[in-house]
C-alpha positions as CSV (number, residue, x, y, z in Angstrom):
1,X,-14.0,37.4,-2.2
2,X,-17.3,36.6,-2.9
3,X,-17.8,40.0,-5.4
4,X,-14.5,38.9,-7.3
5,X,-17.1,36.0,-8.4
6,X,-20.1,35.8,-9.9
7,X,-22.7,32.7,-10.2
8,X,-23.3,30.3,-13.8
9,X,-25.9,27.7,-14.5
10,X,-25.4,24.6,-16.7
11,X,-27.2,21.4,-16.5
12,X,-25.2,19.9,-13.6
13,X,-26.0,23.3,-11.1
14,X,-24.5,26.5,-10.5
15,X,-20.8,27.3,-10.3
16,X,-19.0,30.2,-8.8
17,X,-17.0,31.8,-11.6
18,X,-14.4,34.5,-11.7
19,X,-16.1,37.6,-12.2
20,X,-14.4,38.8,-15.2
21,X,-13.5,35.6,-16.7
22,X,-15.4,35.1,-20.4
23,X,-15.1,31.5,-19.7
24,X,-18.6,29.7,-18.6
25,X,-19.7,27.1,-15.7
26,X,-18.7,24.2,-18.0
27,X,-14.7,25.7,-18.3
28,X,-14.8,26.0,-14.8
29,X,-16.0,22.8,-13.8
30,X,-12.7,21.4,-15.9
31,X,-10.6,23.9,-14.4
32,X,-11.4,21.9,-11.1
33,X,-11.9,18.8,-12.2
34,X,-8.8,18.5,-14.4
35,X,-6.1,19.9,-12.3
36,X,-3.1,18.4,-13.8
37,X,0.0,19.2,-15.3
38,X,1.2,22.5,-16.7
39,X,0.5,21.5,-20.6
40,X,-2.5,23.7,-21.4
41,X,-4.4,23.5,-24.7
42,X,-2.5,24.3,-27.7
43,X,-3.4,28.1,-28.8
44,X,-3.2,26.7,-32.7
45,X,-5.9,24.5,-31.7
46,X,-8.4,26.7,-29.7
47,X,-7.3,29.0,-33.1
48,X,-8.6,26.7,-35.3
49,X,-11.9,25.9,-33.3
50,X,-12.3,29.6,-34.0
51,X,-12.3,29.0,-37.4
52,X,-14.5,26.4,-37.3
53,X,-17.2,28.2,-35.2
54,X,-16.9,31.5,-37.8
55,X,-17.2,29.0,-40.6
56,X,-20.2,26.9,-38.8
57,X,-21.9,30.3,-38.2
58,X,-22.3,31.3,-41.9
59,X,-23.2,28.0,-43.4
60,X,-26.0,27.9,-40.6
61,X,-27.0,31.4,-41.8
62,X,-27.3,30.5,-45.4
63,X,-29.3,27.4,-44.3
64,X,-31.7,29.5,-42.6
65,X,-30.6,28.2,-39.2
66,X,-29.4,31.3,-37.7
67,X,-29.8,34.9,-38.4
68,X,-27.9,37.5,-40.0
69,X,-26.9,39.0,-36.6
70,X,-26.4,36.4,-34.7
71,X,-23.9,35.1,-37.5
72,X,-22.2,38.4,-37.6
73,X,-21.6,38.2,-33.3
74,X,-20.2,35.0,-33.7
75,X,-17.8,35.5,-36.6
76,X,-16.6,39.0,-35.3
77,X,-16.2,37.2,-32.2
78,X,-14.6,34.2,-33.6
79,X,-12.0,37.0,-35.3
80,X,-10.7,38.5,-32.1
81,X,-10.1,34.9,-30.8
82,X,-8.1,34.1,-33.5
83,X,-6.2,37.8,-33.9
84,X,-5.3,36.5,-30.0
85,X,-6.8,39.1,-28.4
86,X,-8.4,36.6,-25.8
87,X,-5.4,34.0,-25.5
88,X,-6.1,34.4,-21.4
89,X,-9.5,33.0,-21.9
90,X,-8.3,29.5,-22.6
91,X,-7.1,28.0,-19.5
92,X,-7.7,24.2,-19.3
93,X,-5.3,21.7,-19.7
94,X,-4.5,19.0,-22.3
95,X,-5.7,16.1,-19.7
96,X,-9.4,16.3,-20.0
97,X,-11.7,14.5,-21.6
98,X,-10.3,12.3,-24.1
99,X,-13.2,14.1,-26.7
100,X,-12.1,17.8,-25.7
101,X,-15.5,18.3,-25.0
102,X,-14.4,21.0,-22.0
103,X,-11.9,23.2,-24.7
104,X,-14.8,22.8,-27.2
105,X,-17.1,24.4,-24.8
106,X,-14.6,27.3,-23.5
107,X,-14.5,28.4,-27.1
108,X,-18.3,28.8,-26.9
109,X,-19.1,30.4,-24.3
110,X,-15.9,32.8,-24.8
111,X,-17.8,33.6,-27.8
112,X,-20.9,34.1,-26.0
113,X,-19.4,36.3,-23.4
114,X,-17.7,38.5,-25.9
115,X,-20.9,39.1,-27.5
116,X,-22.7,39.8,-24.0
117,X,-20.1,41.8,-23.1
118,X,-20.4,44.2,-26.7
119,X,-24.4,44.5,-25.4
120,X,-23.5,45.6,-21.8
121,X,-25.3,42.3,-21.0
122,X,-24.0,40.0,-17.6
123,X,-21.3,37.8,-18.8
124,X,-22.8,34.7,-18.4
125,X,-25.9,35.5,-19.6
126,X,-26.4,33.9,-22.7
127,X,-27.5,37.2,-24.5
128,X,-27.6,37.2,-27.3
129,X,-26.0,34.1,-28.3
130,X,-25.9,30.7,-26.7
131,X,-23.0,28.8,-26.5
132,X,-24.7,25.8,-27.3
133,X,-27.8,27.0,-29.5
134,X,-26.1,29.2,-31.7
135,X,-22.7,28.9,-31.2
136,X,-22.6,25.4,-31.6
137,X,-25.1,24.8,-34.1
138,X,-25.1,21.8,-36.3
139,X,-21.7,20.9,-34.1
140,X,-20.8,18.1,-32.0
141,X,-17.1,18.3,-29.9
142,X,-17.1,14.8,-31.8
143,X,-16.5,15.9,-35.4
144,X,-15.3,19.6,-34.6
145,X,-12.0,19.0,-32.0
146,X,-10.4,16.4,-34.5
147,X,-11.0,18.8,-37.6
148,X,-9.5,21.6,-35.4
149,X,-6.7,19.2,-34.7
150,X,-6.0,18.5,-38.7
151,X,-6.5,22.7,-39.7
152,X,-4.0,23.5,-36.9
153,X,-1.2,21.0,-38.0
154,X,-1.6,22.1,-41.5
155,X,-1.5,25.5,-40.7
156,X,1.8,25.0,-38.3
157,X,3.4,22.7,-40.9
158,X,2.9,25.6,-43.8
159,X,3.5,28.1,-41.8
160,X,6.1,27.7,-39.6
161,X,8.4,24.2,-40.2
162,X,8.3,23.7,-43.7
163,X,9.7,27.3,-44.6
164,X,12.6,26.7,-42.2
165,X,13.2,23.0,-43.3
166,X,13.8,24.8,-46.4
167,X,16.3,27.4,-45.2
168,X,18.1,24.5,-43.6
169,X,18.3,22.5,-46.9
170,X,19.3,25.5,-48.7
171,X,21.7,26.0,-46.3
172,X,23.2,22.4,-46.6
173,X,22.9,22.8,-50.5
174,X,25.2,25.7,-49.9
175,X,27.7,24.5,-48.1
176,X,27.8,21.6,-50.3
177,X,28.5,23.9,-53.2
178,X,31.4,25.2,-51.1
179,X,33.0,22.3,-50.0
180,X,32.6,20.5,-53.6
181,X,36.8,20.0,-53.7
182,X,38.1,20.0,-50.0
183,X,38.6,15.7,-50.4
184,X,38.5,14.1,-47.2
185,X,38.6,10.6,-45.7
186,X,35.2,8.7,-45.4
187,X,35.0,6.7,-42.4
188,X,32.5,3.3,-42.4
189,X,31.9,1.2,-38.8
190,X,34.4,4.5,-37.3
191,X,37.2,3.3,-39.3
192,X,38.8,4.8,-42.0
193,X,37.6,4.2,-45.6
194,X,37.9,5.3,-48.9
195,X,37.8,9.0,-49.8
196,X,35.2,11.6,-50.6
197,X,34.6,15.5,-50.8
198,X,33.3,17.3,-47.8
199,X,30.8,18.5,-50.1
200,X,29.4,15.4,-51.2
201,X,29.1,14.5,-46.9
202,X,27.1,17.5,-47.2
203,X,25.2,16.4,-49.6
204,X,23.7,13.4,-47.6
205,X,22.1,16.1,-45.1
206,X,20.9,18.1,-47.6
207,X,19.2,14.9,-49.5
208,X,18.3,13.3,-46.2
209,X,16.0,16.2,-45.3
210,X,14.6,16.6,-49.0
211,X,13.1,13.5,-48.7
212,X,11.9,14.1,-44.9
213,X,10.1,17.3,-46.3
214,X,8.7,15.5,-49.2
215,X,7.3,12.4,-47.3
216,X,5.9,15.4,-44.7
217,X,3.9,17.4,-47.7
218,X,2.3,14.5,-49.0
219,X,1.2,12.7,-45.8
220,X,-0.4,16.6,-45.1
221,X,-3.0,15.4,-48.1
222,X,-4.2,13.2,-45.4
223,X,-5.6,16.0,-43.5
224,X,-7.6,17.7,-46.1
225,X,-11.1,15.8,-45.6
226,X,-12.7,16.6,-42.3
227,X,-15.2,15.4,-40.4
228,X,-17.4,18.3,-40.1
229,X,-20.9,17.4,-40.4
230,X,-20.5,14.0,-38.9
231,X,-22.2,15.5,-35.2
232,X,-21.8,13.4,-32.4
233,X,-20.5,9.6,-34.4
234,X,-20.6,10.7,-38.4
235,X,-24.5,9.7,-39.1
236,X,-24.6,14.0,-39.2
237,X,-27.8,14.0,-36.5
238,X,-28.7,17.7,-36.0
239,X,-26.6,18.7,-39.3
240,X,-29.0,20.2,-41.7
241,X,-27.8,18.3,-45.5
242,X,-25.0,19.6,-47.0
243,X,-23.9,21.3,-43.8
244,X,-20.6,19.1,-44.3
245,X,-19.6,20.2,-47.9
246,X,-20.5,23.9,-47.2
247,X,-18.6,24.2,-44.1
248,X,-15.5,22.2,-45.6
249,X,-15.9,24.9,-48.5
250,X,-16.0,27.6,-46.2
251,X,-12.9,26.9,-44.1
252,X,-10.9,25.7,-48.1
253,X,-11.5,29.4,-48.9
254,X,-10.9,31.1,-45.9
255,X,-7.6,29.1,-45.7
256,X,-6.8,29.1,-49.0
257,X,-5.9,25.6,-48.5
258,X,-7.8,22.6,-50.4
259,X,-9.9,21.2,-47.5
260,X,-13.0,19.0,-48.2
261,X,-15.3,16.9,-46.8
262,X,-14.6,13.4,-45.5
263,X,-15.8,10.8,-47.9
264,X,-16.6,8.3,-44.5
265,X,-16.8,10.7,-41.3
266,X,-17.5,7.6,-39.5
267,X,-13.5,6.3,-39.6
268,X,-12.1,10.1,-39.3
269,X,-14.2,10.6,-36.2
270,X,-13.4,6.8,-34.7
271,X,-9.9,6.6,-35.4
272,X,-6.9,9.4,-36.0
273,X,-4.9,7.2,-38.8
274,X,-3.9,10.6,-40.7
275,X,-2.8,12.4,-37.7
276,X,-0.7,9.1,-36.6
277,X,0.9,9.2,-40.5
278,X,2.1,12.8,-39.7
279,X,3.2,12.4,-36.3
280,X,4.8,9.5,-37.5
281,X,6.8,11.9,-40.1
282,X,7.8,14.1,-38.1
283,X,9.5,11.6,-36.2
284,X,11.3,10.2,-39.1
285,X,12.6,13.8,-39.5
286,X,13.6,14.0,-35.6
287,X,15.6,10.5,-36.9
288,X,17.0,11.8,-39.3
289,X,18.2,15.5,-37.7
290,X,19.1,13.6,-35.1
291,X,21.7,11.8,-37.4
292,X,22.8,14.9,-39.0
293,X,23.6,16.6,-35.7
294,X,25.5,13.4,-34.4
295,X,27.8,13.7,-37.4
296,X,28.9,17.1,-36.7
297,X,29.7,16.7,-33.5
298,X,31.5,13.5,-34.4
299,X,33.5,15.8,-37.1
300,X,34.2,18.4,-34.9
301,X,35.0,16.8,-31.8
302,X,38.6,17.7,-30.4
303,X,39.7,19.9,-31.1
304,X,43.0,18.7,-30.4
305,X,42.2,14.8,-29.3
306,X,39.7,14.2,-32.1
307,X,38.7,14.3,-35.5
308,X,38.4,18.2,-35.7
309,X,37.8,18.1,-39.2
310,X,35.1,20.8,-38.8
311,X,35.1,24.0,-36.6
312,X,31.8,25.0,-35.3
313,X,31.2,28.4,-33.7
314,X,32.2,29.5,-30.1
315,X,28.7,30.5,-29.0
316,X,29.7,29.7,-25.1
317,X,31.5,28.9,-22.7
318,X,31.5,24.7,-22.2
319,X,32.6,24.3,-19.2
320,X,32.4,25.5,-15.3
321,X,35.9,24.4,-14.5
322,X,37.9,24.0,-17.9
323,X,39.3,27.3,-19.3
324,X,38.5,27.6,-22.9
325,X,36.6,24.5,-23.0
326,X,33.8,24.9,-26.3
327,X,31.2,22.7,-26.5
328,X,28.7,21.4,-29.4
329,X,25.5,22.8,-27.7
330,X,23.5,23.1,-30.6
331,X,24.0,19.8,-31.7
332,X,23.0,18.5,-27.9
333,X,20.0,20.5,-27.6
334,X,18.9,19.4,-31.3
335,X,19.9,15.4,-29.8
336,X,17.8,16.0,-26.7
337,X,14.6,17.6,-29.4
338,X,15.0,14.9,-31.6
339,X,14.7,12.0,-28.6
340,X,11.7,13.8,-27.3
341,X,9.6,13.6,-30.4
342,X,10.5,10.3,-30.8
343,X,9.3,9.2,-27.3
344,X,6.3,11.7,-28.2
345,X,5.0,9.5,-31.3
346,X,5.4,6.2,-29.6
347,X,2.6,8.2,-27.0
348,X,0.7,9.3,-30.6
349,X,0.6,5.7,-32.0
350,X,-1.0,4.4,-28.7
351,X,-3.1,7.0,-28.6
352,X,-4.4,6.0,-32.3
353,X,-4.3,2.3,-31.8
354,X,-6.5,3.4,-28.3
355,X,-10.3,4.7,-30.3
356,X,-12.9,2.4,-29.1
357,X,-16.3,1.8,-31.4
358,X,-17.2,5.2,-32.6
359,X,-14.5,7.4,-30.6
360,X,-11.0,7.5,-29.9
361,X,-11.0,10.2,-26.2
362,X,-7.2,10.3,-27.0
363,X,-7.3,13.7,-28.9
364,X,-5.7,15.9,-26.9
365,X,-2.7,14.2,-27.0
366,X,-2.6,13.8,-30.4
367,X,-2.9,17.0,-30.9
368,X,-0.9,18.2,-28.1
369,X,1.9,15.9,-28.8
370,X,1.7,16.9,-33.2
371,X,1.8,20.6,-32.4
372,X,4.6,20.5,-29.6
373,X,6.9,18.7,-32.0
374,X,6.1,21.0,-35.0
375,X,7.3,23.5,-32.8
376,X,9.5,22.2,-31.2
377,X,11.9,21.1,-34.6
378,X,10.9,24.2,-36.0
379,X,12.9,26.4,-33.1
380,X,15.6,24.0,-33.0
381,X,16.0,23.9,-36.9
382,X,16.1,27.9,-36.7
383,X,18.9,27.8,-33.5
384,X,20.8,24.9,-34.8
385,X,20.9,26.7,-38.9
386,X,21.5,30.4,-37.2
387,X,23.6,29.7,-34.3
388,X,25.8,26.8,-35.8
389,X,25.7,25.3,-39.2
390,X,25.7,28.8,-40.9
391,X,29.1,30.0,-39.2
392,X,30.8,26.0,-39.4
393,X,34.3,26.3,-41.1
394,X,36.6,22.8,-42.5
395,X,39.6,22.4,-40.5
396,X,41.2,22.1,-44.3
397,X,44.6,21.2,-42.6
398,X,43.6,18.2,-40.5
399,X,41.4,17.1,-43.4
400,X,44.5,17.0,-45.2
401,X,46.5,15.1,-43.0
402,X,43.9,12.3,-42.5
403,X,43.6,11.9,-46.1
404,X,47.4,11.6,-46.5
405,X,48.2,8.8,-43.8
406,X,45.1,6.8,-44.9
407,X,45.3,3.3,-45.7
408,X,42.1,2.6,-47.3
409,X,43.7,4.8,-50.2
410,X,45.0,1.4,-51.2
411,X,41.6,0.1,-52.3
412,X,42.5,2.0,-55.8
413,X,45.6,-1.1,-56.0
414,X,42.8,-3.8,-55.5
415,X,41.7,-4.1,-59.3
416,X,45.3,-4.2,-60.7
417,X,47.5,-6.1,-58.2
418,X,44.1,-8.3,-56.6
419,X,42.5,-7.8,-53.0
420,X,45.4,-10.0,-51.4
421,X,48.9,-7.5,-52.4
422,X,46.9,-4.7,-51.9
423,X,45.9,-5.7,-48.1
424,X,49.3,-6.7,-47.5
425,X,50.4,-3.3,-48.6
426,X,48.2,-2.0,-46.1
427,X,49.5,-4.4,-43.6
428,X,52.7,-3.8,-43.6
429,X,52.3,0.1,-43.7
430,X,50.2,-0.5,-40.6
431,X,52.5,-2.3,-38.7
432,X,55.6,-0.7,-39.4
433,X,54.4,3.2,-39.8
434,X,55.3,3.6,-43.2
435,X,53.3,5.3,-46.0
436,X,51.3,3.8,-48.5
437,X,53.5,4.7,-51.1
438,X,56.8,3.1,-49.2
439,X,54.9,0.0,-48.3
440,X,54.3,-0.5,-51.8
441,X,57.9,0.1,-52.9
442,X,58.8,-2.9,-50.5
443,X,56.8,-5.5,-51.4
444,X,57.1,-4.6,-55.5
445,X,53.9,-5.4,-56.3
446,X,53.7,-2.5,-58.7
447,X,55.7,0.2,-60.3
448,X,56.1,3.8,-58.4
449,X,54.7,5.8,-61.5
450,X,51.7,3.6,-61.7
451,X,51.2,3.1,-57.9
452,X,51.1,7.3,-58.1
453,X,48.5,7.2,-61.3
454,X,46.3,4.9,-59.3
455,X,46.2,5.7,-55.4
456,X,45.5,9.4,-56.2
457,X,42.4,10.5,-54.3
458,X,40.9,13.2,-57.1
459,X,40.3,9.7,-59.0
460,X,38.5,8.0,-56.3
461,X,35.8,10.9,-55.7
């Protein structure tokens, strides 16, 4: 075994590590000293530390810090880490050290190694670029994990779950449009109540998740400013001046997104407040998704013992016993999504409440937790739109017939004949099974013609 190894110094000793690895003695040391769980760093993060390294490498350059080669090995470098050519390279797990000082460090010396490697140099050997020196020039784990944290949620809520929030609100726009004259009975506490189109219940979803996009792209402004530059607390020891605005102005245009210095690195490095605000959106968009999907499976639930006002799609069988039994699985695995990331930002708001002094050590769960739930609304959005909502069909005959035997129609009688008749119109039809209509005709508390002219449900919509 011992030539599938090979031996790495650091400041605590030497290290066996695997021979091939491009990991250093510091990855390894986490790698045993942080044996826990199966959640391992999120890719979008170590991505965005790549970024950040590429970025560092040519401000530090045009500061006369590093040279032109050494800046060209580390942003060529940084590239292939971010093209995910190395994703094996970044092993350890989300429960480290609360700074991420151990992923910060994996990134460097993966950098370093790649670069030895291109030489024909021992991996390990520092040649030609340090992982600390040059690598991590005018850095600090401090001021670079957090920023990598903020670039990698905008860059997954641009990227990924805002274009499909929009395809789902398109979607709900849609069938809004379509069901604009299919008139159906509204239901308030469960219980029947007055009338409204299928299209305007649409409607609600469609606006509910407007607003849960718009509250989710202007809480993003928060993550603009980073703390780049701040080093190890936000004073910016061992940043040369105007490292912080250069480096912010390098990632803005390699983005193409607005990014800028922090006005006070001190509170963006001691505290998470703006991640917390985003987490705590996306929640409020698990809330509400999580009420959309409960309403379809309300609506469709039967199909002969329920409401079955809606059809959803056969996708699978529902049941291991019950022939033909067809279940609302989308809508469950959405419920199940949406409970998660709930439970996941009550974890994020301790987490931000936890910084003490000059450091909060909770950031890998914030940004473990942020970046799960993006993703994790993003698939379900694409499986719940594809796989249910698109294919969803009114059940225009049971619609018809609950709008027909509903008492609450009678509301229409309460400005003419007074609250009073009208509920004992509805009474009475309750208790005695009778229509609306002949309920009406027994008590003679108004004419047929204009009973007709005023429960009609086109003129309550």
């Amino acid at each position: 075994m011992s030539n599938m190894k090979r031996l790495e110094k650091d400041s605590l000793g030497s290290i066996d590590v695997p021979k091939e690895a491009l990991w250093g003695a510091q990855t390894q040391r986490s790698i045993l000293n942080f044996a826990i769980g199966d959640e391992v760093m999120p890719l979008e993060i170590i991505y965005a530390i790549a970024q950040i390294k590429a970025s560092a490498a040519r401000v530090n350059n045009h500061l006369g810090l590093i040279n032109t080669e050494i800046t060209k090995l580390i942003t060529e470098a940084s590239s292939e880490i971010i093209e995910g050519k190395h994703n094996d390279q970044f092993p350890l797990k989300v429960w480290q050290t609360g700074s991420g000082t151990q992923t910060n460090m994996n990134v460097n010396e993966v950098i370093s190694n790649i670069a030895s490697k291109r030489f024909n140099n021992p991996l390990g050997s520092h040649n030609p670029l340090h992982p600390n020196d040059h690598v991590n020039c005018s850095q600090s784990t401090n001021d670079v994990f957090p920023a990598a944290i903020q670039i990698a949620t905008i860059k997954s809520l641009k990227g990924s779950l805002i274009p499909e929030l929009k395809k789902l609100i398109n979607l709900f726009q849609k069938k809004s449009k379509e069901w604009k004259d299919i008139i159906k009975i509204g239901r308030t506490h469960l219980q029947d109540a007055v009338p409204l189109t299928l299209g305007q219940e649409a409607s609600a979803w469609e606006s509910q998740l407007e607003a849960a996009l718009r509250r989710i792209e202007i809480n993003i402004e928060e993550l603009y400013p980073l703390p780049l530059g701040g080093t190890a607390i936000g004073t910016g020891l061992n940043a040369p001046e105007n490292f912080d605005n250069l480096i912010a102005l390098d990632i803005a245009k390699t983005t193409n997104l607005p990014f800028a210095t922090a006005s006070n690195k001190f509170a963006i490095m001691a505290s998470h407040d703006s991640l917390v605000n985003v987490m705590s959106q996306l929640k409020l968009l698990a809330i509400t998704l999580l009420k959309i999907v409960n309403d379809l499976r309300l609506l469709s639930c039967g199909p002969r013992a329920g409401l079955s006002e809606l059809q959803l799609p056969s996708n699978e069988p529902g049941s291991s016993i019950m022939p033909g039994k067809i279940n609302p699985t989308q809508c469950e695995a959405m419920a199940m999504i949406c409970t998660q990331i709930i439970g996941m930002d009550t974890s994020v708001s301790i987490a931000g409440s936890g910084g003490h002094l000059q450091m909060n050590v909770y950031k890998p769960l914030i940004g473990y937790n942020i970046l799960k739930s993006i993703n994790l609304i993003q698939n379900s959005c694409k499986s719940c739109r594809k796989n249910m909502i698109e294919g969803i069909q009114p059940n225009k005959a049971k619609i018809k017939q609950y709008l027909d035997n509903s008492l609450m129609l009678v509301t229409a009688l309460a400005p003419s004949i007074g609250y009073e008749k009208a509920s004992k119109i509805a009474q009475l039809a309750h208790e005695k099974n009778l229509s609306l209509r002949q309920a009406s005709n027994q008590l003679n508390y108004i004419d047929e013609k204009e009973f007709d002219r005023l429960v009609d449900p086109k003129s309550m919509i």
